[in-house]
ZARO-584182 format. One record per residue (C-alpha): residue number from 0; residue in three letters; x negated, y negated, z. Coordinates in Angstrom, 1 decimal, always signed. Layout:
<bados>
  pos  code      xx      yy      zz
  NUM   ALA       X       Y       Z
...
</bados>
This chain:
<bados>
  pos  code      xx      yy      zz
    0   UNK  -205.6   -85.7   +86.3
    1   UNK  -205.6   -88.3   +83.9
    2   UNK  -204.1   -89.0   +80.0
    3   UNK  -204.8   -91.7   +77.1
    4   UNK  -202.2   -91.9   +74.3
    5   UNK  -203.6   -93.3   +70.9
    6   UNK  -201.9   -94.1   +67.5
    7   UNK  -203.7   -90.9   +66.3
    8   UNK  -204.7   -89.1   +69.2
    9   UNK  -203.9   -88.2   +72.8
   10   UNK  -206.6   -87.3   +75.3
   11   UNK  -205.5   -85.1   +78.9
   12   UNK  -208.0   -83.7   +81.2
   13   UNK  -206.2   -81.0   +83.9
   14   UNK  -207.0   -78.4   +85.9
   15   UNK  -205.6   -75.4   +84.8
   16   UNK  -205.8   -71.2   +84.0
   17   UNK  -202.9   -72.2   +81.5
   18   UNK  -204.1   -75.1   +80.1
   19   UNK  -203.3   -73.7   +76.3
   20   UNK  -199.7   -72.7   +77.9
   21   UNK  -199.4   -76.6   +79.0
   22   UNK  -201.1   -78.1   +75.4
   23   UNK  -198.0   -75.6   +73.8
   24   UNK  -195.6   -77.2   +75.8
   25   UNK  -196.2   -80.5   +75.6
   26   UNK  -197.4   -80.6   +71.9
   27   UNK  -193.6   -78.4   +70.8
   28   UNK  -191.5   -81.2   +73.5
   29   UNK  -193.4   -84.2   +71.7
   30   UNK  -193.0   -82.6   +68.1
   31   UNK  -188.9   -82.0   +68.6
   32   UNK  -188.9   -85.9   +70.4
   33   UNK  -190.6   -88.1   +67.2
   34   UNK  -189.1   -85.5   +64.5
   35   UNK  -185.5   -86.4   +66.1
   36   UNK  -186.2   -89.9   +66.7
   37   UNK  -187.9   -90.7   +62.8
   38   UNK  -185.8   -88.0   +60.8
   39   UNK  -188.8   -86.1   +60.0
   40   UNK  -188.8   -82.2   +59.7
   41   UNK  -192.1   -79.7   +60.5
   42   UNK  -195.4   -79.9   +62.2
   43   UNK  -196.9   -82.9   +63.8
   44   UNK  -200.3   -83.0   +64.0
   45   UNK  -202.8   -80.6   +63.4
   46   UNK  -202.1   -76.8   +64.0
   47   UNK  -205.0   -76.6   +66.4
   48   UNK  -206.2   -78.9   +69.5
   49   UNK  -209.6   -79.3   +70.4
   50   UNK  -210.6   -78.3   +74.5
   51   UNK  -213.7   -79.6   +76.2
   52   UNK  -214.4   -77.3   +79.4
   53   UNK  -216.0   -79.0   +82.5
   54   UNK  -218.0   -77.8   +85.2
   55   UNK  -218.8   -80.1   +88.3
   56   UNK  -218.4   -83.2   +89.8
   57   UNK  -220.4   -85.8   +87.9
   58   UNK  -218.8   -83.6   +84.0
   59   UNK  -215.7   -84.6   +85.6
   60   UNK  -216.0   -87.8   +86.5
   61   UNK  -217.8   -88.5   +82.7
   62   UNK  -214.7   -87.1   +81.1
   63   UNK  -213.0   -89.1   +83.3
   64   UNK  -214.3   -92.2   +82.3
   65   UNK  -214.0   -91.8   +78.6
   66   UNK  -210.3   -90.7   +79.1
   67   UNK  -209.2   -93.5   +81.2
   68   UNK  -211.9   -96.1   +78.7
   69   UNK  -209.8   -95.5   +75.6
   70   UNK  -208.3   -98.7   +75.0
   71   UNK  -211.2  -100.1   +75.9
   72   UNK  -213.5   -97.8   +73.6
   73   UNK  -211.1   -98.0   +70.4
   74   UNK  -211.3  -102.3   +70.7
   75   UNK  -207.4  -102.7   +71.4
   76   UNK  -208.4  -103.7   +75.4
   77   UNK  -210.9  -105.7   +77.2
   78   UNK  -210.9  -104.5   +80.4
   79   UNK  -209.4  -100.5   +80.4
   80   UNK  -206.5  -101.7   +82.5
   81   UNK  -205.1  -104.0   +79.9
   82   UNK  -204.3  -101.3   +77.8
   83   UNK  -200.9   -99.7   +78.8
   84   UNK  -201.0   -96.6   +77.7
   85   UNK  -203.0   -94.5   +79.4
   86   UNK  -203.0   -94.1   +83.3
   87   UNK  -206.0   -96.3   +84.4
   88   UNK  -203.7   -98.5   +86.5
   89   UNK  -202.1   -95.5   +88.5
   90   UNK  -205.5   -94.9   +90.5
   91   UNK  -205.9   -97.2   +94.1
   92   UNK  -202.4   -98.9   +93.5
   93   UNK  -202.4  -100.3   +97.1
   94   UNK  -205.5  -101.2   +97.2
   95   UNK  -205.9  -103.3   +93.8
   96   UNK  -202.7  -105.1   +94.5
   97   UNK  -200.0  -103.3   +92.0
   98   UNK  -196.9  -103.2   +93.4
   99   UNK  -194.2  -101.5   +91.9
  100   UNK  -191.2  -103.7   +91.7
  101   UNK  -187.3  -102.1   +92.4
  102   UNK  -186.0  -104.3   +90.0
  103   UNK  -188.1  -102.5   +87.0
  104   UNK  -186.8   -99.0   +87.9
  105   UNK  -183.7   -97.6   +86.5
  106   UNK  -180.9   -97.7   +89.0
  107   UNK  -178.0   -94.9   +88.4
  108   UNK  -179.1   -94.5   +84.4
  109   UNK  -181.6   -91.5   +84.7
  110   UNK  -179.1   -89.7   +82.4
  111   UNK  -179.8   -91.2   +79.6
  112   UNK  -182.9   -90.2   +79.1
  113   UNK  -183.0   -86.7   +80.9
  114   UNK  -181.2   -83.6   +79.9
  115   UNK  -178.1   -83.1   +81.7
  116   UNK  -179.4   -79.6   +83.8
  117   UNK  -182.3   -81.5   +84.9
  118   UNK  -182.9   -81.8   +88.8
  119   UNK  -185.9   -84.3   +89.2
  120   UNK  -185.6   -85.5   +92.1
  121   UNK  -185.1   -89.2   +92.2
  122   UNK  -187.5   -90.4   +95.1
  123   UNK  -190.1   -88.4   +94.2
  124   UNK  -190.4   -88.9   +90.0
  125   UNK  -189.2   -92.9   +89.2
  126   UNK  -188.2   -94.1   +86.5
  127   UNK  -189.3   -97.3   +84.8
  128   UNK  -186.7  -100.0   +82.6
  129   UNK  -187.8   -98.2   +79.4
  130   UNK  -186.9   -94.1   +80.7
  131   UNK  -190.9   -93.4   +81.1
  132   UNK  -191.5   -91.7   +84.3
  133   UNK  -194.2   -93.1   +86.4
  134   UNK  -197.5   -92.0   +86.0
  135   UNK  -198.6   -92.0   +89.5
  136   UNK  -196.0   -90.1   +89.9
  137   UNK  -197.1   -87.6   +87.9
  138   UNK  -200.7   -87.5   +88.2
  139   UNK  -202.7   -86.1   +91.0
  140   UNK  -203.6   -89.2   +92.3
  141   UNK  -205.1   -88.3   +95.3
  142   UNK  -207.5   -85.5   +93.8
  143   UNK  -208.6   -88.5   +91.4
  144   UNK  -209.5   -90.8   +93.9
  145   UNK  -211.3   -88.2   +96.2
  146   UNK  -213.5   -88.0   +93.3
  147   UNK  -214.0   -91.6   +92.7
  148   UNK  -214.2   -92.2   +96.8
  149   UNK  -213.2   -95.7   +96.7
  150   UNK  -211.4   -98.4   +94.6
  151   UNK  -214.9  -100.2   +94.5
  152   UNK  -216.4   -97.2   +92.7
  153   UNK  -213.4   -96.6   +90.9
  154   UNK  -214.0  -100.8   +89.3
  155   UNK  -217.6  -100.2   +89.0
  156   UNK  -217.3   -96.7   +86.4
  157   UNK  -213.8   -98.9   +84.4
  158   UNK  -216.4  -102.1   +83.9
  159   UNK  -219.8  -100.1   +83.9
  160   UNK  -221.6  -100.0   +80.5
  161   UNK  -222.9   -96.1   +79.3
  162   UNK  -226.8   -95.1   +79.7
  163   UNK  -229.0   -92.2   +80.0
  164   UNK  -228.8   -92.0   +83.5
  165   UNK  -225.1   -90.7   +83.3
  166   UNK  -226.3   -88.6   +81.0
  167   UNK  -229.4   -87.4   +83.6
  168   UNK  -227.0   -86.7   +86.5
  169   UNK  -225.1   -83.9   +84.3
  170   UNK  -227.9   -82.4   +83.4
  171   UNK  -229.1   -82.2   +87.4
  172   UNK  -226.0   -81.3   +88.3
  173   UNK  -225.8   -78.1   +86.0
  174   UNK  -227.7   -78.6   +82.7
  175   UNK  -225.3   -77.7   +80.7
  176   UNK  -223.8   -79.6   +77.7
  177   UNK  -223.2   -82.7   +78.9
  178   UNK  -219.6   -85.3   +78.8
  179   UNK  -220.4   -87.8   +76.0
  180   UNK  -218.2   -90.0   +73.5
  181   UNK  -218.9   -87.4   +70.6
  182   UNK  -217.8   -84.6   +72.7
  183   UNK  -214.5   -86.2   +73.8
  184   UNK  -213.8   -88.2   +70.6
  185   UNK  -214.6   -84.5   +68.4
  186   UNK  -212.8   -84.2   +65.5
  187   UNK  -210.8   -88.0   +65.9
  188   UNK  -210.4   -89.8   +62.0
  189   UNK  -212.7   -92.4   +61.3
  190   UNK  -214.7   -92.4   +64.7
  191   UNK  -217.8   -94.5   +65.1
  192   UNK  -220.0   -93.7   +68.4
  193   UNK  -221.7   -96.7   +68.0
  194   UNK  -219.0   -99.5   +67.4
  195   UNK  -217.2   -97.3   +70.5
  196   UNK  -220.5   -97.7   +73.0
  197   UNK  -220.9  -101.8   +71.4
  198   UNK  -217.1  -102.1   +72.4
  199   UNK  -217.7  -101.1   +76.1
  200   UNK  -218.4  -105.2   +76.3
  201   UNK  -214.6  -105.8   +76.3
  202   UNK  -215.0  -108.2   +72.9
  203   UNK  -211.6  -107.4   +71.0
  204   UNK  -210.8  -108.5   +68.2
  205   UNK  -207.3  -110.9   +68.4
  206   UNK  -207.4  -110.9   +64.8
  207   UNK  -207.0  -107.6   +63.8
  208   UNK  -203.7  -106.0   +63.7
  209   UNK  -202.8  -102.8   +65.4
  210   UNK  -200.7   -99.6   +64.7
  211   UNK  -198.6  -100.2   +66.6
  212   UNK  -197.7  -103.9   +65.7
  213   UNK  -198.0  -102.7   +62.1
  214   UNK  -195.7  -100.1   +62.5
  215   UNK  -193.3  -102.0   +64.3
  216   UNK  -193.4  -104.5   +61.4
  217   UNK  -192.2  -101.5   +58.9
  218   UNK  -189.8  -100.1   +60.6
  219   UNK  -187.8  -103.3   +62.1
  220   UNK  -188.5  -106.1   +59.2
  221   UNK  -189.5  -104.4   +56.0
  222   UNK  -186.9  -101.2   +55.7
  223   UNK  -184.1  -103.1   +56.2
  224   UNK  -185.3  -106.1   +53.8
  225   UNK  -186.1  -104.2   +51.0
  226   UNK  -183.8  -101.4   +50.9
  227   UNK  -180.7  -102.9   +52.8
  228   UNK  -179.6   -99.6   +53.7
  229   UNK  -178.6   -98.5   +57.1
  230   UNK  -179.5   -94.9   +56.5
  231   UNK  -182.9   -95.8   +55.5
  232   UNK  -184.1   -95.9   +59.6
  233   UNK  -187.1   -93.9   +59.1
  234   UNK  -190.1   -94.2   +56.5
  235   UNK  -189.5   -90.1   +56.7
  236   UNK  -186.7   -91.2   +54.4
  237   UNK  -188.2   -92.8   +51.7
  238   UNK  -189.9   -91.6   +48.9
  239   UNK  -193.4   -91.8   +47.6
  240   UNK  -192.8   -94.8   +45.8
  241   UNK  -190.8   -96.7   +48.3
  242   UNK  -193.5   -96.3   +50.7
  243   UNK  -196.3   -97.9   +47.7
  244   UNK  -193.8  -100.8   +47.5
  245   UNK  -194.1  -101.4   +50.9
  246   UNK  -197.7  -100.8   +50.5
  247   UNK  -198.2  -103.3   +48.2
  248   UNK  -195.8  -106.0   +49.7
  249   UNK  -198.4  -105.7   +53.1
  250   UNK  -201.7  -105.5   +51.1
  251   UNK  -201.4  -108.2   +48.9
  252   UNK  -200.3  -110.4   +51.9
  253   UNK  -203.5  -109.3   +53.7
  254   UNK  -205.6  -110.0   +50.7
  255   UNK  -204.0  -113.8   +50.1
  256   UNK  -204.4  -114.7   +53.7
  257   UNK  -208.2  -113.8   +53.5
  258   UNK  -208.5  -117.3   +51.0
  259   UNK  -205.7  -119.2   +52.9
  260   UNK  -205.1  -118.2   +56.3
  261   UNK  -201.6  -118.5   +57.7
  262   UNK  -199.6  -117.8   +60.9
  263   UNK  -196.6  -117.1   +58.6
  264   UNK  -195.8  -113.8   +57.1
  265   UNK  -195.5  -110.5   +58.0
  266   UNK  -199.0  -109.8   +59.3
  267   UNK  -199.0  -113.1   +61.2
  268   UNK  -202.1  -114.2   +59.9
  269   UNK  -203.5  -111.2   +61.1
  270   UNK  -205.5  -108.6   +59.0
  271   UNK  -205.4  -104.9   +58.5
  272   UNK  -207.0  -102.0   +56.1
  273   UNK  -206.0  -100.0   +53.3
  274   UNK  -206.6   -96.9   +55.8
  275   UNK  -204.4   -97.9   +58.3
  276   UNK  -201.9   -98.7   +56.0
  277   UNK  -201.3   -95.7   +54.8
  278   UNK  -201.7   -93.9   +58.0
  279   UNK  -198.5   -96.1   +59.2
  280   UNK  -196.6   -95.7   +56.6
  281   UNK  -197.1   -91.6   +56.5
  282   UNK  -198.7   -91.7   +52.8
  283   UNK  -201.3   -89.1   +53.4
  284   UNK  -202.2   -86.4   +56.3
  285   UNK  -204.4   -87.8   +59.1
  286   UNK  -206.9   -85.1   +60.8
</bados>
């Protein structure tokens, strides 16, 4: 129904008797995909995931708000369909004018991302420039916006601001445990319900770098400067030390540009933390 990738997360809400089947599945595909593509060996993640079960409408239309919310929840958005990595903009296409272009689909390539036995069939599951298939393609669109009703509602619970009387409606509607930010956000590193529910305003912060800029910087700029070796294509591949040396190359650039701020750089001018530092750079487990 709907899904949100983060830097150290993922949220998906389904339907599903199989669900733990599905989280298998998907968690072993994604494992085999980044393990191959960094030159890392063993788990990814944590052994376990954590499932939320809901029960009726207004539970499902909570948890659907937090899930398609996250960009704008973790400060990296201000508006949820700025953020492009979850499928908030593959509800009411037509109606909110998004047009998919021809010339952004792969024409004749499919191959190169698929597995030569596969037998999607082209019409029905496009594929975009970069060899993502299109999440409206593979959502259940149409369930999603019977439940919503209308792209008016649908703008109104992406731009709405959480209160109690969300929180009143599930308890009419069943009384049971109700769809909250703790609940979905259960067992994510460093979460803050309050800066989440005070980032709900859309203010994000320009300044502050993000994982994925950060990471981007490591593997493209930094590797290759310091260690001049082709081999070296992974951070997986470098040792303890390495990894402190690239540590300390960042940190020290953070920390000057605090007294003289720059545009130049690395960062950019931009800041970071110790903490996400060494989640980018692999130096300790994340929960």
């Amino acid at each position: 129904m709907a899904e949100s990738e983060m830097t150290t997360h993922i949220h998906c809400l389904m339907q599903s008797d199989k669900y733990g089947e599905t989280m298998h599945q998907a968690r072993y595909s994604y494992a085999r995909y980044f393990n191959s593509k960094y030159c890392r060996k063993g788990l990814l993640g944590e052994r376990k995931y954590f499932a939320l079960e809901i029960d009726g409408l207004h539970h499902t239309i909570a948890a659907l708000d937090y899930v398609l919310r996250q960009g704008l929840h973790h400060g990296l958005s201000s508006t949820p369909f700025e953020y492009p990595h979850c499928s908030a903009n593959a509800f009411f296409r037509k109606q909110l004018g998004k047009v998919d272009s021809p010339s952004q689909m792969i024409q004749g390539k499919r191959y190169l991302y698929l597995p030569g036995k596969n037998r999607l069939d082209n019409n029905k599951y496009r594929m975009s420039a970069d060899g993502l298939l299109l999440r409206q393609d593979i959502l259940d669109t149409a369930y999603v916006e019977e439940l919503y009703v209308s792209p008016r509602t649908y703008l109104f619970h992406m731009n709405k601001i959480s209160g109690e009387g969300d929180l009143q409606k599930q308890f009419d509607e069943n009384g049971d445990k109700p769809v909250t930010v703790e609940a979905i956000e259960m067992g994510v590193p460093d979460f803050d319900a309050t800066l989440t529910r005070s980032l709900e305003q859309g203010k994000v912060d320009r300044n502050r770098m993000t994982d994925l800029e950060l990471c981007s910087i490591i593997d493209r700029m930094l590797i290759p400067r310091l260690f001049k070796n082709a081999e070296l294509v992974s951070i997986y591949l470098l040792s303890q030390s390495q990894r402190a040396k690239i540590y300390e190359v960042l940190w020290q650039e953070c920390l000057s540009s605090r007294f003289r701020p720059a545009r130049g750089g690395f960062l950019q001018g931009k800041y970071i933390t110790s903490n996400q530092l060494e989640r980018c750079l692999a130096m300790k487990y994340v929960k």
